[in-house]
N, C-alpha and C positions, 0 to 999 in steps of 0.2 A: 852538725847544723841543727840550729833551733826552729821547732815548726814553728813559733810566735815572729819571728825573724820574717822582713820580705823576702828572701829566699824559700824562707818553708813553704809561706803561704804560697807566693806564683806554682811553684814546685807540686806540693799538693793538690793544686786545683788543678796542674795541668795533667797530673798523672791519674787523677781519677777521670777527668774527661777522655784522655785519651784512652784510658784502660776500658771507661764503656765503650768506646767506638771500637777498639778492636775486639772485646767479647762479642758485640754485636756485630763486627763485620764475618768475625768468626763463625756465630750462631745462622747465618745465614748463607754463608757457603757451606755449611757443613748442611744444611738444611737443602739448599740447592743442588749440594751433588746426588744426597737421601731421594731425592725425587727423581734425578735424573735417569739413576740409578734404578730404581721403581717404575720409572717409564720403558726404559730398556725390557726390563723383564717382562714386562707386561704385553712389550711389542713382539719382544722373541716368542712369548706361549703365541700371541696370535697368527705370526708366521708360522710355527711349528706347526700349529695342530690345522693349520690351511694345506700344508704339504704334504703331511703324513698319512691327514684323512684319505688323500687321493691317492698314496700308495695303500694303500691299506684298502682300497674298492675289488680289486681283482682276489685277495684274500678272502676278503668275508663273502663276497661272492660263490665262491668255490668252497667257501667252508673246512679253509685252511688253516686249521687251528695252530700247526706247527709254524707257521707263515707270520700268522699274527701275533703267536711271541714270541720269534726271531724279533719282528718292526718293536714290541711295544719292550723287549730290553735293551733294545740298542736307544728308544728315548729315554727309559727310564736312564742310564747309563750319565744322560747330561748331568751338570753340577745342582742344575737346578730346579730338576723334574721330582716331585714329590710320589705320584702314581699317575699310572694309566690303566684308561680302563675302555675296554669295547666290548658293546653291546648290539643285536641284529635290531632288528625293523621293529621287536616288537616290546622292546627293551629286557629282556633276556642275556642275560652275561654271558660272555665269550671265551673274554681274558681280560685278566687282572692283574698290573704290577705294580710293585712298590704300595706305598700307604694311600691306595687311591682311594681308602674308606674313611679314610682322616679327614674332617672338613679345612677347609684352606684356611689362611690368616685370614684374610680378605676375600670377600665373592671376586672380587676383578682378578685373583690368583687362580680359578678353575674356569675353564672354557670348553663348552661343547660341540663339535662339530657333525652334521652329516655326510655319512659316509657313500659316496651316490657312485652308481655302475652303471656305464653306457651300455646298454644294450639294443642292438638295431635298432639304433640313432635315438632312443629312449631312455632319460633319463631316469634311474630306478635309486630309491633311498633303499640302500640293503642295510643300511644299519648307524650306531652312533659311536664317536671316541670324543671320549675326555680325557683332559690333560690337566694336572693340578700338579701346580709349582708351589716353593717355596724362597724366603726372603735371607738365609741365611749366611749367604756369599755377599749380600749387600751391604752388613755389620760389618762383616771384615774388612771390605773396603772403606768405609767412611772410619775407622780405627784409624787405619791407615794413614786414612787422609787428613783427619784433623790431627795425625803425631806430626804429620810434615808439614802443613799448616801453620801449628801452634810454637812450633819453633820459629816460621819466619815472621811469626807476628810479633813473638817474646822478642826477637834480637832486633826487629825496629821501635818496640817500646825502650830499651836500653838503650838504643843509640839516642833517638827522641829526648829520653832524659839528659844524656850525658851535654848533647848539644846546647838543649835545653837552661842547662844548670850554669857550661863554660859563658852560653851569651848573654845571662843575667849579671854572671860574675864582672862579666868585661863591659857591658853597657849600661848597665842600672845601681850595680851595687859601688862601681867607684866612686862616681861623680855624687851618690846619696852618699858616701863618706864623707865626701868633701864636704857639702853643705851641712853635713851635720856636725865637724871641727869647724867649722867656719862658725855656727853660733854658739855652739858650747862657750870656742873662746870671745866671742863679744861680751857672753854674762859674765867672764869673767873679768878682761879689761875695761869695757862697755865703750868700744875701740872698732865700729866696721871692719867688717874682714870680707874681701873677693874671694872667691872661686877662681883655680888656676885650672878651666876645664872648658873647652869648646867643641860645641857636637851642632849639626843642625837639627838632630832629631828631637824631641819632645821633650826629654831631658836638659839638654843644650838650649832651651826656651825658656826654663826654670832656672836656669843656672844665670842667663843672664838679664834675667829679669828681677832674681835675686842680686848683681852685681849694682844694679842698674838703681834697685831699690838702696842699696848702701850709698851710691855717688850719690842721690836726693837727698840724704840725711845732712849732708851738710847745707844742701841748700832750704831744708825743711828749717832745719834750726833755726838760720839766716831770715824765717819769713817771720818766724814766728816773735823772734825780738821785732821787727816790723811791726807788726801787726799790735804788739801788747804796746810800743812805745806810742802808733797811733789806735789804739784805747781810749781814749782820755775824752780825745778833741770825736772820735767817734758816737759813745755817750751823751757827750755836750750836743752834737749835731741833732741826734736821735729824740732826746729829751724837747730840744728845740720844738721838731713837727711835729709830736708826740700832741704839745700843746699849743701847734696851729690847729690839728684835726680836733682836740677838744673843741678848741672854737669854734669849727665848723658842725661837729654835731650840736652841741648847743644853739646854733643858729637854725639848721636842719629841724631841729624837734620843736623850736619854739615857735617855727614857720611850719606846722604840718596842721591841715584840717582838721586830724584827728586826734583827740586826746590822750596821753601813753604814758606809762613810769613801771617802772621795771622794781620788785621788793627781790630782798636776800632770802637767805633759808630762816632765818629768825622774822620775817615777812616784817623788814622795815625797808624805808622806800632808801635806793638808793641814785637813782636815773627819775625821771618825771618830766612834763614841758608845761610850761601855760596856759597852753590850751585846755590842759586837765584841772589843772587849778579854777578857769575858769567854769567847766564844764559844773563840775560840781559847787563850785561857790564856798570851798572853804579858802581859809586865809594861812600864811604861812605857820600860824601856830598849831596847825594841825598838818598840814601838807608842806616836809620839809626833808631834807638829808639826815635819813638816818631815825627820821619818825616812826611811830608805832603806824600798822596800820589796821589794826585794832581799832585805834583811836578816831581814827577816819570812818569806819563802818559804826561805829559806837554812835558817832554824829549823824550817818544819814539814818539809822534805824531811829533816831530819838527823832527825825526830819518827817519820818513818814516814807521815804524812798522804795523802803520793802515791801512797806504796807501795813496791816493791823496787825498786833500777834504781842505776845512777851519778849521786852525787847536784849537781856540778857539769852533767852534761846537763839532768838533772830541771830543775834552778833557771833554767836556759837558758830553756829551754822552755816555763816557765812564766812568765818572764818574757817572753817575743816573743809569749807570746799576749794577755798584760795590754796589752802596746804593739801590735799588728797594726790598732787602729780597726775593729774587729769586736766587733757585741754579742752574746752567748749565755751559756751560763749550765752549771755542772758539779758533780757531786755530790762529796761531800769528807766524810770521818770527821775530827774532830779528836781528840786526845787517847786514839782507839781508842773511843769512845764516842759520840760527837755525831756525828749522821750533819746533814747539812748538803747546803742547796742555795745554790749561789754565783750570782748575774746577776750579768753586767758589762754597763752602757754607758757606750759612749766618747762622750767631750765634745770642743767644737769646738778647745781650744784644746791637742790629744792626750791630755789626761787621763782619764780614769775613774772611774765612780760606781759603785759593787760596795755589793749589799746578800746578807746570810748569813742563813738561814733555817733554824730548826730543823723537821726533816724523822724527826727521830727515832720519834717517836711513830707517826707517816705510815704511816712504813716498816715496823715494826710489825704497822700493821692491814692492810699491801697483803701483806705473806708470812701473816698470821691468812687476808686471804681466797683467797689465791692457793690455800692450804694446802685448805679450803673447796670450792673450784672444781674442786681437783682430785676430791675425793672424789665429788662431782656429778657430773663428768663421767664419772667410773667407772662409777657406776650408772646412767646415761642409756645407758654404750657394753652392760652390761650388758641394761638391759634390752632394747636393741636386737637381742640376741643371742637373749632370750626372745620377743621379738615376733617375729622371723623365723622360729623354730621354731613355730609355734604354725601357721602357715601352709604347707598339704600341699605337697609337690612335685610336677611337673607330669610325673612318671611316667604317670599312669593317660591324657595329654592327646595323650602322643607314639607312646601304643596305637590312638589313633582317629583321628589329625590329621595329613594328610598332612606340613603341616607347621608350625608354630606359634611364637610369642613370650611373656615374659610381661616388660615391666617396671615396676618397682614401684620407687621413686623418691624418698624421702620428704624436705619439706623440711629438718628437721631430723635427730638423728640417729634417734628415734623419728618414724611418722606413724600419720596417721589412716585411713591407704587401707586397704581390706583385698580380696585376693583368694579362690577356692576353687575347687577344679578337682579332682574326684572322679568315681569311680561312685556311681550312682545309680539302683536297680531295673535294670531291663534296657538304660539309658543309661549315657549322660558327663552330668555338668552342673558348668557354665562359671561363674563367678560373680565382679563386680568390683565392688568399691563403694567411696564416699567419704563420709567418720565426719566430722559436725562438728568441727572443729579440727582441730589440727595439733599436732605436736610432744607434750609429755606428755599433755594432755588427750584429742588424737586417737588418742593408743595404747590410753590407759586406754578408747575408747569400741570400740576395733577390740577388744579382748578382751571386752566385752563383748557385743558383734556376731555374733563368732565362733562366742561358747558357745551366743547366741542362735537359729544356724543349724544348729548340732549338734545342740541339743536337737530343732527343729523337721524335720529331716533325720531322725531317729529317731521320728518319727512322723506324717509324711504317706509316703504310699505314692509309690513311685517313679512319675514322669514328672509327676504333677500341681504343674504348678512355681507356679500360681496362689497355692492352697492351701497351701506352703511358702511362700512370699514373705510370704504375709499370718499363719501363722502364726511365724513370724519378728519379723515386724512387732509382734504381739500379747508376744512375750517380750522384747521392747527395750522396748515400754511398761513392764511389770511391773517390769524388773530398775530402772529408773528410777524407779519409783513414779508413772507418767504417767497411769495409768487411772486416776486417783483425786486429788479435791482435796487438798491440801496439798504437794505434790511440789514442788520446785523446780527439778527439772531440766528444759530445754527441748530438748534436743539428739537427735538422731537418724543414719540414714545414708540418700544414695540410693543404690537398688543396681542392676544388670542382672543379670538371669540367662538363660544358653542353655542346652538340654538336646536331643540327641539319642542316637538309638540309633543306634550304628555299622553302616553297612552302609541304612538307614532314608533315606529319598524327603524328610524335613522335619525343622526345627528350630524348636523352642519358645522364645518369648523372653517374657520378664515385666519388664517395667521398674517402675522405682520414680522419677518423674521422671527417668530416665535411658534409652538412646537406643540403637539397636544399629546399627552403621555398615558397609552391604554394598557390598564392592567389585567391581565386575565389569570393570575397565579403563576401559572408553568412559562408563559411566554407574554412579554411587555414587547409592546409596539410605538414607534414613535412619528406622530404624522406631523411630517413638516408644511411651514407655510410657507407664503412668496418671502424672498429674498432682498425684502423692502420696508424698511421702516415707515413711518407716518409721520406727517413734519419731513423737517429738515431740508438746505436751500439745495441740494444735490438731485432732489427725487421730483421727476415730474407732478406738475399741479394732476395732471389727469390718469396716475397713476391707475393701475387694474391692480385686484387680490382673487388669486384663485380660491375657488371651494372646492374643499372635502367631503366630501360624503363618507359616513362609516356607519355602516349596517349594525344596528344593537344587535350582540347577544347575551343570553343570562349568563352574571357573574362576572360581568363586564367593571372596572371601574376607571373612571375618566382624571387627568390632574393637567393644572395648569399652575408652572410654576416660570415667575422671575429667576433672571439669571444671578442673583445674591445668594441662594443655597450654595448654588452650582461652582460657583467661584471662591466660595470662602476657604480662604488659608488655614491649615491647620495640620493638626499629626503628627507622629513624630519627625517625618520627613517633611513637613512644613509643606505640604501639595496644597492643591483647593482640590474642594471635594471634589467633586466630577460627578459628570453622568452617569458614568459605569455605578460609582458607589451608592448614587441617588436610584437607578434600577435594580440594583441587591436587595439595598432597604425596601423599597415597595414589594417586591416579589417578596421580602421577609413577613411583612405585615400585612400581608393579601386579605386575610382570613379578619382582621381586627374591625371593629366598628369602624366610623369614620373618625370620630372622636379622638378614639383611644390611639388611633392612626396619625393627626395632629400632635399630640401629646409627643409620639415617640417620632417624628420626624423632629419636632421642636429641641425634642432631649439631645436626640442621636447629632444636631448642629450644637448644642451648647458643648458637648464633651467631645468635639471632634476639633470647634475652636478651641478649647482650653485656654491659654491666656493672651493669644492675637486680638488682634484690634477686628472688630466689624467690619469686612470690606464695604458694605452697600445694604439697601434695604432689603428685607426676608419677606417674602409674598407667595402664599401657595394655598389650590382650588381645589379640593375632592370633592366627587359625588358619584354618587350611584343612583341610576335608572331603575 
C-alpha cells in the first residue's frame, strides 16, 4: 500500500494520532502509578516511625541499648528501610543501623520522631528516632507495570489498525473505485456512465449526486440548443431597449439643471447635455462627440474664464488637472457672467465625469449676507464698547486692596456678567454677578441689572448690603414686569456682594446663590449665600438675603467667581472643571501677586478647555485687605 494513496494517507494519520494517545495515555499511568507508589512509601515511614517510637520509650528509658537494636534490626530488616538511627534527649547517638548517615533521595524519604516515656502521668521526651527510606522497590514495580501495560496498549493499536484498514477497504475505497472507472471511461467514450453503488452514508450522497449529475447532461444539452436557437430573437429584443434607454438618458441629461459630459482617456468628449453647451456658450464646432477637449479650454482661456496669465501655460494646466486621476471641484465665470461651480470625477478607464452648476444666484445671496454680517458684527463690536463703559473702573479697589484682580471674560463679543466696585457710605463695596444668558440677551439683562443697582445704591444707606441686594432684587422684578401676572419674562442674576471699611476688623458679604471664596494657603473656606436668586417670576417681590460677617485676618485673600470657570468642559475625561479643581489651583497660587494670580487662572482654563467650545461667560474678583 502506497502512502500517496487514500488508504496511506487515512492510515497514516490515524496511526500517529492514535500512537500519541496511547504514548500519552501510557506516560501517564505510568506516572500515576510512580506516585502512587511514592505516596505509599511515604505513608508507610509515617506509620512506621509513629509506632516504633512508642516502642522504643521504655528502651531508651532504661537505657537498653541491646533492646534498642533488637527494635532498630528488625525495621531496618524492611525492603524499604534505608537506616535507623536513635538518639537521647540531648541528641547523642545510641544506635545506628543501616545507611542512616546517607542523605535520603528526598527530604520527605527521612522522618524524625520523639521518643516520649510516661512517667507518673508525665509525659517526658527521653530522646529521638529516625527513619530514612528508600525508592528502590518502586522502579521495579513500575518496570513491571509499564511491560504489562505496554502490551495491552501495543495489541489495541494493532487491532485499531487492522479494523481500521478492513473499513476503509469495504466503505471508502469501493464506491471511490467505481467513480473513478466511471470517468476514466466517459474520457474515453464521452458517453455518461452511473455508479452501480447505494450507501446512505456520505459516500452514497456523492455517489448519487454524481449519477444524478450524468441524468442532467442530457437534459443540459437539450437546454442549451434551446437557448442558442432563441439567441438570435434574444439579441434583437436586447438591442431593442438598449436603445429605448439611450433615448431615455438623452432625454434625462438634456432635461437636468446642471451642466455635464463625460471625456475618454484621450480627454475627448464622448457623453455631454445642453445644458453644458449652453452654460459655456460654445457651438457644436467645438463641443461635439468625440472633440478635443483641449479645444474647448483653449477657447475659454482665449475668453478670459481663467483669468489673466499666458494662455498656452493656462491650457497646460488645466489640462494635467483634468488628466491627474483626482476628484475635486473649482469655481469658474463663463462669458464674465455665469459664475459656475465645476466637479470632476475621474473614471476607471482615466476619463472624466464633470458636472457645471450654476452658482450665480448663490453667490449673490452669500455677498447680500456677507454684506449683513458685517454690519452685525459692527454693532455687536459696538455695543461691546458701550457695555464696557457702563462698568466703573477699579480705581476706588486699588485705594483699599493691598492688592487685587478683576477678570471679566465674556463668551461672546458682548456678555451677561456684570461687575461693580465703588465707594459706598464710609466703605468699598465689591460686587460680581452672572445675568441669565449670554451673548446679546445677557448684555441686554447686565444693563439692566446695573441701572438696577444704581438706582437701589441711591437709596439704602451705606453698609446695609442686605437691604441693597434685595432692594436690587425688587427693581429687576419691576423693570421686567415680574411682580405681576402677565410678564413673560423669567430671567434674573445671581450676585455676591463684599463691603468693607478700610482700615475696619470685618467684611460683609450677601450672596444671592452665589458663594465667597477665602483663601488663607493651608485651608480655603467657602461662605455660602441665600438660596435665592434676584429677578425671576418664582422668587418673592419682598424677598430677605442674609449677611455674613467674616472677621479679617492677615493673609487672608477674598474671590468672587461666576459659575463659567466652574462648569467649563474639558480634560481628558471631558468633566467641567469643578470646585475641587478651582480650590487646588488657588491653594497652588496663594503666595503669587494678584496679578500674576489672574494670568494663571486665565491659562490654567485655556489648557484645560483645549478644543471645546466656551460654555458661558468667565468672570472672577480677587483682592487682598
Amino acid at each position: 500500500m502506497r502512502i500517496n494513496t487514500l488508504y496511506g494517507k487515512i492510515l497514516g494519520t490515524f496511526i500517529i494520532f492514535v500512537l500519541i494517545a496511547e504514548l500519552a495515555a501510557f506516560a501517564v499511568q505510568s506516572l500515576r502509578h510512580y506516585s502512587d507508589q511514592k505516596a505509599g512509601l511515604i505513608r508507610n515511614l509515617d506509620e512506621l516511625i509513629v509506632v516504633q517510637s512508642a516502642n522504643l520509650a521504655p528502651t531508651v528509658w532504661e537505657y537498653d541499648i541491646d533492646g534498642m537494636k533488637n527494635i532498630t534490626q528488625r525495621i531496618s530488616r524492611l525492603p524499604y528501610v534505608q537506616g535507623v538511627l536513635i538518639s537521647d534527649d540531648t541528641g547523642g547517638l545510641l544506635v545506628g543501623e543501616g545507611a542512616y548517615q546517607q542523605s535520603p533521595k528526598m527530604p520527605a524519604y527521612r522522618k524524625t520522631a520523639q521518643v516520649v516515656y510516661k512517667n507518673g502521668g508525665v509525659n517526658k521526651v527521653v530522646g529521638h528516632m529516625t527513619v530514612t527510606v528508600h525508592d528502590q522497590h518502586i522502579f521495579s514495580s513500575l518496570i513491571d507495570f509499564a511491560y504489562f501495560n505496554g502490551l495491552i496498549l501495543l495489541s489495541l493499536l494493532v487491532a485499531l489498525i487492522g479494523a481500521t484498514f478492513i473499513s476503509i477497504k469495504l466503505f471508502i475505497g469501493r464506491p471511490v473505485n467505481l467513480l473513478k472507472k466511471a470517468i476514466e471511461q466517459e474520457k474515453v467514450d464521452h458517453v455518461g456512465r452511473r455508479v452501480d453503488w447505494e450507501s446512505s452514508d456520505e459516500l452514497g450522497v456523492v455517489v448519487k449526486a454524481f449519477n444524478s449529475m450524468q441524468d442532467d447532461r442530457d437534459v443540459a444539452a437539450r437546454e442549451i440548443e434551446r437557448y442558442q436557437s432563441d439567441l438570435e430573437n434574444l439579441v434583437e429584443e436586447r438591442t431593442g431597449k438598449l436603445a429605448e434607454k439611450e433615448k431615455i438618458l438623452s432625454l434625462a441629461l438634456n432635461n437636468m439643471t446642471d451642466g455635464m459630459y463625460m471625456l475618454d482617456g484621450d480627454m475627448r468628449y464622448v457623453l455631454f447635455n445642453e445644458r453644458y453647451r449652453n452654460f459655456v456658450g460654445f457651438g457644436e464646432d467645438l463641443v461635439h462627440d468625440g472633440g478635443l477637449m483641449k479645444n474647448v479650454v483653449q477657447a475659454h482661456a482665449e475668453r478670459g474664464d481663467y483669468g489673466e496669465g499666458d494662455i498656452p501655460s493656462i491650457v497646460q494646466q488645466r489640462m494635467d488637472t483634468l488628466a491627474n486621476g483626482e476628484s475635486g471641484n473649482v469655481e469658474m465665470v463663463f462669458g464674465g457672467s455665469i459664475q459656475a461651480d465645476v466637479r470632476k470625477e475621474s473614471i476607471d478607464d482615466g476619463g472624466v465625469v464633470v458636472t457645471v452648476s450654476d452658482i450665480t444666484v448663490r453667490k449673490q445671496t452669500e455677498a447680500r449676507l456677507q454684506d449683513a454680517f458685517g454690519v452685525i458684527t459692527s454693532s455687536i463690536e459696538y455695543a461691546s464698547r458701550i457695555q464696557r463703559s457702563i462698568f466703573p473702573d477699579d480705581s476706588i479697589l486699588s485705594t483699599v486692596s493691598k492688592d487685587h484682580f478683576i477678570l471679566w471674560e465674556p463668551r461672546d463679543t458682548v456678555g451677561g456678567d456684570i461687575y461693580w466696585v465703588g465707594s459706598w457710605g464710609d466703605g468699598c463695596l465689591v460686587i460680581l454677578g452672572d445675568c441669565t444668558g449670554h451673548g446679546v440677551p445677557g448684555a441686554f439683562m447686565t444693563l439692566i441689572s446695573i441701572g438696577a443697582l444704581e438706582r437701589a445704591l441711591s437709596e439704602i444707606e451705606g453698609g446695609n448690603v442686605a437691604q441693597l441686594v434685595s432692594r436690587t432684587h425688587q427693581y429687576i422684578q419691576a423693570a421686567l414686569s415680574q411682580n405681576y401676572e402677565g410678564g413673560d419674562s423669567d430671567d434674573g442674576i445671581e450676585l455676591g456682594a463684599c463691603y468693607f471699611v478700610p482700615g475696619g476688623q470685618e467684611i460683609t458679604f450677601v450672596g444671592a446663590r452665589f458663594e465667597l471664596i477665602i483663601n488663607e494657603g493651608d485651608d480655603i473656606t467657602i461662605i455660602k449665600g441665600t438660596k435665592k436668586g434676584m429677578g425671576y417670576r418664582g422668587i418673592p417681590y419682598e424677598q430677605g438675603y442674609d449677611e455674613r460677617t467674616v472677621h479679617l485676618k492677615a493673609g487672608q485673600s477674598f474671590y468672587l467667581t461666576t459659575d463659567g470657570l466652574i462648569d467649563q468642559v474639558g480634560g481628558e475625561r471631558k468633566r467641567t472643571f469643578g470646585k475641587k479643581r478651582l480650590k487646588v489651583l488657588l491653594a497652588h497660587i496663594y503666595d503669587k501677586p494678584m496679578s500674576e494670580q489672574k494670568e494663571a487662572i486665565y491659562q490654567t482654563l485655556l489648557d484645560y478647555q483645549g478644543d471645546e467650545i466656551r460654555r458661558d461667560d468667565v468672570s472672577l474678583i480677587g483682592f487682598r485687605l
